[in-house]
C-alpha positions in Angstrom: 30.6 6.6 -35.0 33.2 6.0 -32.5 33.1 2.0 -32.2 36.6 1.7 -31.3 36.2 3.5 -28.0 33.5 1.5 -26.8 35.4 -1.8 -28.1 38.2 -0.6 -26.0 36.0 -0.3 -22.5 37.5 -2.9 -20.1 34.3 -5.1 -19.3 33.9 -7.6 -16.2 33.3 -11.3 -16.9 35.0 -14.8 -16.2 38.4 -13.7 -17.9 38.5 -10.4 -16.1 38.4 -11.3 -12.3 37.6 -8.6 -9.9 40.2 -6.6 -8.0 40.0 -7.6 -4.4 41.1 -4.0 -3.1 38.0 -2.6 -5.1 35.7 -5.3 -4.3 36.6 -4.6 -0.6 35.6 -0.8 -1.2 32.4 -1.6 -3.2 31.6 -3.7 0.2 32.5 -0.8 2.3 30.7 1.7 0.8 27.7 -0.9 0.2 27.9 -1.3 4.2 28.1 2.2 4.5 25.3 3.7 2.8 22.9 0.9 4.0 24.1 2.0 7.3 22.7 5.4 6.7 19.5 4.9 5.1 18.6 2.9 8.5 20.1 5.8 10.4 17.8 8.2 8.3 14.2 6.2 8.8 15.4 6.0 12.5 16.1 10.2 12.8 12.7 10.3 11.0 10.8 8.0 13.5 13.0 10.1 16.6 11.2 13.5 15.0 8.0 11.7 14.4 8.1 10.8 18.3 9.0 14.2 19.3 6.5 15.8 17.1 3.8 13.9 18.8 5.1 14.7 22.3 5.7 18.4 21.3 2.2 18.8 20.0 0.6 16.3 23.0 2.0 18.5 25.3 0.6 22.3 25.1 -2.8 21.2 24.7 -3.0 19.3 27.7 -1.1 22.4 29.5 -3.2 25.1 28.0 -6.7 23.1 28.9 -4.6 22.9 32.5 -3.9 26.6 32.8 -7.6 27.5 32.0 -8.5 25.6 34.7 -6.5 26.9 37.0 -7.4 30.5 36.1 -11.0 29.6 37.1 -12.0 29.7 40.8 -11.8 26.2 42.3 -11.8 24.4 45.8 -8.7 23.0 47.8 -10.0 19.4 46.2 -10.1 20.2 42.7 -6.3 21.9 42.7 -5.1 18.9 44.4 -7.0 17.0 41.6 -5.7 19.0 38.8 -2.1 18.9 40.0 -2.1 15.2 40.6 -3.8 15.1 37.0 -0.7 17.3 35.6 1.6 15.1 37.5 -0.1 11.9 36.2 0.3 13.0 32.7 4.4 14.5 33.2 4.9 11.1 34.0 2.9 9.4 31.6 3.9 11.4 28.8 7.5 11.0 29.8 7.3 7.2 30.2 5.9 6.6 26.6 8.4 9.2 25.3 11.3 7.5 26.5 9.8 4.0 25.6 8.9 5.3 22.1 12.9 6.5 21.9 13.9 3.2 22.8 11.9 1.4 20.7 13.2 3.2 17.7 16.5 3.1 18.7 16.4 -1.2 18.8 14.5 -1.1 15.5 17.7 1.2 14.0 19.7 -1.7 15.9 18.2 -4.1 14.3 18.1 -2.6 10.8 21.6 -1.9 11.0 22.6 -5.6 12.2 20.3 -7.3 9.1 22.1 -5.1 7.0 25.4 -6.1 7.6 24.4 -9.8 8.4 22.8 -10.1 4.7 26.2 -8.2 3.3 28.4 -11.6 5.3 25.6 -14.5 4.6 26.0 -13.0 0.2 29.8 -13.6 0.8 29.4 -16.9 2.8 27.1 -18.7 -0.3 30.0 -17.4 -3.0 32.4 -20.2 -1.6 35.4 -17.6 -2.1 37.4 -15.9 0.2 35.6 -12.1 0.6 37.4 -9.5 0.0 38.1 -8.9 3.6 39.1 -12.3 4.5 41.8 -11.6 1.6 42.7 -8.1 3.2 43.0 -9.6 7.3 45.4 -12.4 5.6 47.7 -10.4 3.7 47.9 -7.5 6.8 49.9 -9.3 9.1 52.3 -9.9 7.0 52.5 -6.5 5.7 52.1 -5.2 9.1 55.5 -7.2 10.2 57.2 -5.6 7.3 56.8 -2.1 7.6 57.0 -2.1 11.9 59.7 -4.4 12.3 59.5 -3.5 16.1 56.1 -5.3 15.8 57.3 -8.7 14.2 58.4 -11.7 15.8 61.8 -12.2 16.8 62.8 -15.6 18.2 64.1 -15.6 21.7 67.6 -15.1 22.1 68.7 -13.1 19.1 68.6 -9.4 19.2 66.1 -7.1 18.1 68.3 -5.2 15.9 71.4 -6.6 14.6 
């Protein structure tokens, strides 16, 4: 048996504190992949809808059309083409409200999401790691674009 290489696997606990920089990526890619699982219930609600509208509509056309191919009076093609109209713009309507609806609910999802990620960091009491990252980058930002950092009034910009 190989006990030594198993002794010798770095393990996490109170001695070992975490790496900020990893912490920040496990957070990122935590946000990230909740961020698509909403995305891919709400692309499967969006072909739900339009599989319903896409079925809805050729029977109500086809049942139209043999109508139409029958012998009627002035009245009843009035009637049938205000009845197709009534039902382009129904159909439409609950489409597009449909589509909206699903598109808050992804919203939503999506907000939750990152709202449970920040209210997890809040009850720690610590600094997250991206609290740690927006404190150190100014100061890191100063240092590699000099042209960026302050320079009291009066002195030159490059001496």
């Amino acid at each position: 048996m190989n006990t030594k290489a198993k002794d010798s696997i770095p393990r996490r606990g109170a001695s070992n504190p975490p790496n900020f920089l990893s912490e920040l990526g496990r957070h990122q890619l935590a946000l990230a992949v909740d961020g698509i699982t909403a995305l891919c219930r709400s692309s499967e609600a969006l072909r739900k809808i339009q599989q319903y509208a896409a079925h809805e509509a050729p029977v109500f056309h086809e049942e139209t059309a043999q109508r139409l191919f029958v012998s009627c009076q002035p009245a009843e093609l009035v009637a049938i083409q205000s009845e197709l109209l009534r039902f382009t713009m129904q159909s439409a309507g609950k489409y597009w409200q449909q589509i909206a609806a699903s598109a808050m609910q992804t919203q939503v999802e999506m907000i939750k999401s990152v709202t449970h990620v920040l209210e997890r960091e809040k009850d720690t009491g610590t600094k997250s790691p991206m609290q740690v990252l927006q404190s150190v980058m100014p100061p890191l930002a100063s240092s590699f674009f000099p042209m960026t950092a302050h320079v009291p009034e009066g002195q030159p910009l490059h001496s």
